[in-house]
C-alpha positions in Angstrom: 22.1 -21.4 -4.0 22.2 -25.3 -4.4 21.9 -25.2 -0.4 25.4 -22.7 0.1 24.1 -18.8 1.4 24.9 -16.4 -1.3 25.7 -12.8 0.1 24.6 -9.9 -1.8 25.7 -6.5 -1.8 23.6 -4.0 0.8 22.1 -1.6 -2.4 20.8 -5.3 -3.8 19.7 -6.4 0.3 18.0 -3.2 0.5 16.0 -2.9 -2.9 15.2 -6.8 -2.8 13.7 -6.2 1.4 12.0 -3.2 -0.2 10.1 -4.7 -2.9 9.3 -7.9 -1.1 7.7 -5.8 1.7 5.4 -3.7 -0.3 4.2 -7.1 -2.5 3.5 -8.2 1.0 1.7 -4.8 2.1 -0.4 -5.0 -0.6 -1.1 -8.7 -0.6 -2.5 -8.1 2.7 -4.5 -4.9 3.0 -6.5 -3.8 4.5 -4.4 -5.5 7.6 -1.7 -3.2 8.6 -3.6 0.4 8.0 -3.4 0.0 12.5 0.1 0.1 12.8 1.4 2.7 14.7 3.6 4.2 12.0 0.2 4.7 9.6 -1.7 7.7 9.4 -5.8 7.7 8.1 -7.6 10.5 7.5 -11.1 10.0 6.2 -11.6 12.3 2.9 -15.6 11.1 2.7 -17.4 9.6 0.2 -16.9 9.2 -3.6 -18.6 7.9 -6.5 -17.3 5.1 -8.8 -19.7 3.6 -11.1 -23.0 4.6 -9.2 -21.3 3.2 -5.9 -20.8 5.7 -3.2 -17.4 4.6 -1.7 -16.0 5.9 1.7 -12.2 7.7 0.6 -9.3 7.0 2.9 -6.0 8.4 3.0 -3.3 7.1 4.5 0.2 8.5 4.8 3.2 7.3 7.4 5.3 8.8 10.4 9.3 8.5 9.6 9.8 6.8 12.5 8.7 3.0 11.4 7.2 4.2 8.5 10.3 2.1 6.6 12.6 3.5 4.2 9.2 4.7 1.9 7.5 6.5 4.3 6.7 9.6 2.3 4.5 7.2 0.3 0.6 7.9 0.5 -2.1 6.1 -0.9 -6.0 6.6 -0.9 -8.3 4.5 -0.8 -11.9 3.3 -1.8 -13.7 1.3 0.0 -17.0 -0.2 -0.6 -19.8 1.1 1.8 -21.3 -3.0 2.3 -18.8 -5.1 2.2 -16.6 -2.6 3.2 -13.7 -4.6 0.5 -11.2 -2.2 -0.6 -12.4 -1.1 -4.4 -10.0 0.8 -5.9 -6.8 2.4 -4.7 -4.4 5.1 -5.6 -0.4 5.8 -4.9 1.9 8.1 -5.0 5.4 7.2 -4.1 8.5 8.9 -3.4 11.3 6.8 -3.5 13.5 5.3 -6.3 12.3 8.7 -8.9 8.8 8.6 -7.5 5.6 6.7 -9.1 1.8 7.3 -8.9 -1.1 5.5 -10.3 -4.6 4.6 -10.1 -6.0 0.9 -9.9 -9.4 -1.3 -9.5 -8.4 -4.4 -7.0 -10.0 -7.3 -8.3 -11.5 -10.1 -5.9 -11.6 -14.0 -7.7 -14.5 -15.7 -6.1 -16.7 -14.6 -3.0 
């Protein structure tokens, strides 16, 4: 802060590393889904407002899978332009979340 480094408690390091990596994660999907760590498994198609999306589930190993690895996460993906649609999440850590959301695209 005003150009002196300001050291923070590990708890505060770790949950400040952990939330800026998932904002980054999701910022850039669908790159990523080849890591190593990252497990697909194709659950078929689905339909979402008369589109026919192609379901994808992907979970992660423990080992460089992060501190959230028990996280999973499906998602839709349209069959043409093959953009992610919607996506789904269940996660484990910090009391556990899940949810459902449209991805909206601004622009072409």
């Amino acid at each position: 802060m005003n150009g002196k480094r300001i050291e923070l408690p590990e708890d505060k390091k770790l949950a400040y590393s952990n939330s800026i990596n998932s904002v980054i994660y999701f910022a850039f999907l669908p790159f990523g889904l080849n890591d190593a760590s990252v497990q697909k498994q194709y659950l078929g198609q689905a339909m979402v407002k008369n589109v026919l999306f192609h379901k994808i589930k992907v979970t992660f190993n423990q080992e460089g899978g992060g501190t959230d690895f028990e996280d999973e996460f499906v998602y839709w993906v349209h069959p043409q332009t093959y953009k992610l649609g919607y996506l789904a999440y269940s996660f484990k850590v910090s009391g556990g979340a899940c949810g459902l959301g449209k991805l909206i695209t601004k622009g072409k």
